[in-house]
C-alpha positions in Angstrom: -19.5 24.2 0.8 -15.6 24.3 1.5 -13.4 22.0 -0.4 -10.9 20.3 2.0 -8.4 18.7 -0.1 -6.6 17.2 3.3 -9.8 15.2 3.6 -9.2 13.1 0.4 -5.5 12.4 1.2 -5.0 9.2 2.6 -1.9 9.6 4.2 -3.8 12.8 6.3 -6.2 10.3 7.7 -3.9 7.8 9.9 -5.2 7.6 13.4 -5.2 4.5 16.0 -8.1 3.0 14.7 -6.1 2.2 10.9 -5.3 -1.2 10.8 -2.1 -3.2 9.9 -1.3 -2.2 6.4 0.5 -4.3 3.3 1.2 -2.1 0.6 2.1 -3.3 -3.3 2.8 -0.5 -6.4 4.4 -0.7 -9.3 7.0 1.6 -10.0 5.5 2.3 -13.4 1.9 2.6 -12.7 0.5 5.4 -14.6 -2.5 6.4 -12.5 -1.4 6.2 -9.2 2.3 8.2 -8.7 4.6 5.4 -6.5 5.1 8.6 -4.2 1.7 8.1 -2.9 2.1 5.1 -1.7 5.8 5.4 -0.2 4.3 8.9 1.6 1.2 6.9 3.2 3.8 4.2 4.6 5.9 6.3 6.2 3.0 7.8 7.7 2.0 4.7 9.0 5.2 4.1 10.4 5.4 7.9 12.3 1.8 6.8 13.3 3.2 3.5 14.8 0.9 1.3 12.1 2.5 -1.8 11.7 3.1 -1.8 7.8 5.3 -3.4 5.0 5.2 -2.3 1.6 6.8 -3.8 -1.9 7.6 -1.8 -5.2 8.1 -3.3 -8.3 9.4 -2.1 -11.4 7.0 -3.0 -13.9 3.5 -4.0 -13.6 1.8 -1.0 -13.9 -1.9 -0.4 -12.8 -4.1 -3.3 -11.2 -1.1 -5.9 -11.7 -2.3 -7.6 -8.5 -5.3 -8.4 -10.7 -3.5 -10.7 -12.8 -2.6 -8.0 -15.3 0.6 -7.8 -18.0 4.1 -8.1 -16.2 2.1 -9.0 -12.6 4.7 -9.4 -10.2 4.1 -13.2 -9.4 5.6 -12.8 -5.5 3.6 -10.4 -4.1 0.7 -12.6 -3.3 3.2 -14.8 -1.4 4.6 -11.9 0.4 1.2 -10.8 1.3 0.6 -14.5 2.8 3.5 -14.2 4.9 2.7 -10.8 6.2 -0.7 -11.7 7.2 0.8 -14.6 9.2 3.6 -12.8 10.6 0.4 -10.7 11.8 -1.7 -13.2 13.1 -4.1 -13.2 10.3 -4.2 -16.3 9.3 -2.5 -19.3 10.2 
C-alpha cells in the first residue's frame, strides 16, 4: 500500500465543499507548530473559504479547553464570527 503524506495534510484538502473556518493557536503550543495553522488559512483564503484566524502568545495546547494561560476572548471572538456568518443570531 502507498503512503500519501499529501493525504494527511489538511491544508492539501481544501475544495468548495470546506466550510467557513475560525481558527484559534497559541503561539506556544508544543504539539501543533503555529505554522500549521497560518498555512491552512491562507489556503483557505487562495481557495476563496471565508476564514478568520487568532494567535495568541501563550496558551499552549487545548487552551480553548479551559487550560493554564486560556486566552479568555477567543470564545467571544468565535461568537462574533459565527454571527457575522449567519450562524447564529
Amino acid at each position: 500500500m502507498f503512503f500519501n503524506l499529501s493525504y494527511y495534510s489538511n491544508e492539501k484538502q481544501i475544495d468548495s465543499l470546506v466550510s467557513p473556518t475560525f481558527l484559534v493557536h497559541a503561539i506556544d503550543d508544543k504539539s501543533v507548530p503555529v505554522e500549521n495553522s497560518i498555512t491552512y488559512f491562507h489556503e483557505l483564503r487562495n481557495k476563496n473559504v471565508k476564514a478568520e484566524i487568532h494567535l495568541y502568545q501563550k496558551g499552549g495546547h487545548g487552551f480553548g479547553l479551559g487550560e493554564n494561560e486560556s486566552s479568555p476572548m477567543w470564545a467571544q471572538q468565535c461568537t462574533q464570527w459565527l454571527k457575522l456568518n449567519h450562524f447564529i443570531d
